[in-house]
C-alpha positions as CSV (number, residue, x, y, z in Angstrom):
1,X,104.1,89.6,116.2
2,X,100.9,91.4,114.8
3,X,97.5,89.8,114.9
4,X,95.4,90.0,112.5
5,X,92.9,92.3,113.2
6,X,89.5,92.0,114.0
7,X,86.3,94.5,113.4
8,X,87.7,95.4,109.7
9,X,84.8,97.1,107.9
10,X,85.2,96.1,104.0
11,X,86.1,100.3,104.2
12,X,89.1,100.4,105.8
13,X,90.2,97.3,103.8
14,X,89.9,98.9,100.8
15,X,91.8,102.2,101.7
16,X,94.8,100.1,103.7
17,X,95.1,98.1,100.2
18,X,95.3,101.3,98.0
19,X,98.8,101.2,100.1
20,X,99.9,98.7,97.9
21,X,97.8,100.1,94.5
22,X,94.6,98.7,94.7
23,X,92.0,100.1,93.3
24,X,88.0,99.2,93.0
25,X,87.4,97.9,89.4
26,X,83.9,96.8,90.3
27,X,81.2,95.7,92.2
28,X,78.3,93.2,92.1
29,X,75.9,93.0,94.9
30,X,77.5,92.6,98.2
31,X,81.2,91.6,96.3
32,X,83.9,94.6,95.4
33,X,86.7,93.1,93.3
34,X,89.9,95.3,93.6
35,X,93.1,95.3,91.3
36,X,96.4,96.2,91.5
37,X,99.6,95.7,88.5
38,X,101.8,96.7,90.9
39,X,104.0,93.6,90.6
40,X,104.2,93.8,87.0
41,X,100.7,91.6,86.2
42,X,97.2,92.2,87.0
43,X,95.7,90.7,90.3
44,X,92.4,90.5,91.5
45,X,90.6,90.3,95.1
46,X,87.4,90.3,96.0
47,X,85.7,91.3,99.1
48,X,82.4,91.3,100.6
49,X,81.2,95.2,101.4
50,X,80.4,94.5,104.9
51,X,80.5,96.5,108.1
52,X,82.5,93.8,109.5
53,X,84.3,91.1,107.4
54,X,84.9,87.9,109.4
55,X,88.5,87.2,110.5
56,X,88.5,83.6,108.0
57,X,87.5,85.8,105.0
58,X,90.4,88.1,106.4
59,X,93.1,86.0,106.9
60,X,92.6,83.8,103.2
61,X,93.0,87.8,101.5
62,X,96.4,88.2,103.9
63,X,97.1,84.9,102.3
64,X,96.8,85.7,98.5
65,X,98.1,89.0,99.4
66,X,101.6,87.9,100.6
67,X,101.7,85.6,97.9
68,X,101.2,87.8,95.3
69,X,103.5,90.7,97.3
70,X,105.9,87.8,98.0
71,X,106.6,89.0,101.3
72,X,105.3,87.2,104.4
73,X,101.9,88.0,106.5
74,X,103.4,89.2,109.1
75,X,105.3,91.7,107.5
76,X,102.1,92.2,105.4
77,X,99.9,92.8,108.5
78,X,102.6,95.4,110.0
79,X,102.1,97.6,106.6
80,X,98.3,97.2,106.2
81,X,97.3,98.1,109.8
């Protein structure tokens, strides 16, 4: 069973989601919002541009991830990382 990761720079974030047709549509300040229509409708996320994203801030976008993806973390974690 994966873990989610720790030391995740807002970086590698961004290019693990583009797996699943993200894409940066903007940023303000510290914030980059990404979207993706892969499922048919638009959905946002936003993450902080940091050098290291705390593993809370991780795990509640591997939350609305899988729910949006409809497939479970864990699954989700073994395609991101």
């Amino acid at each position: 069973m994966p873990k989610i990761p720790r030391d995740i720079s807002a970086k590698k974030l961004i290019k693990a989601l583009s797996k699943f047709g993200y894409k940066i549509t903007r940023q303000v300040g510290s914030h980059i919002r990404l979207s993706s229509e892969i499922k048919g409708f638009k959905h946002n996320i936003t993450i902080p541009s940091h050098k290291e994203i705390k593993i809370g801030t991780i795990n509640n976008i591997l939350n609305d991830l899988s729910e949006y993806l409809k497939i479970n973390k864990q699954e989700l974690i073994e395609k991101l990382f």
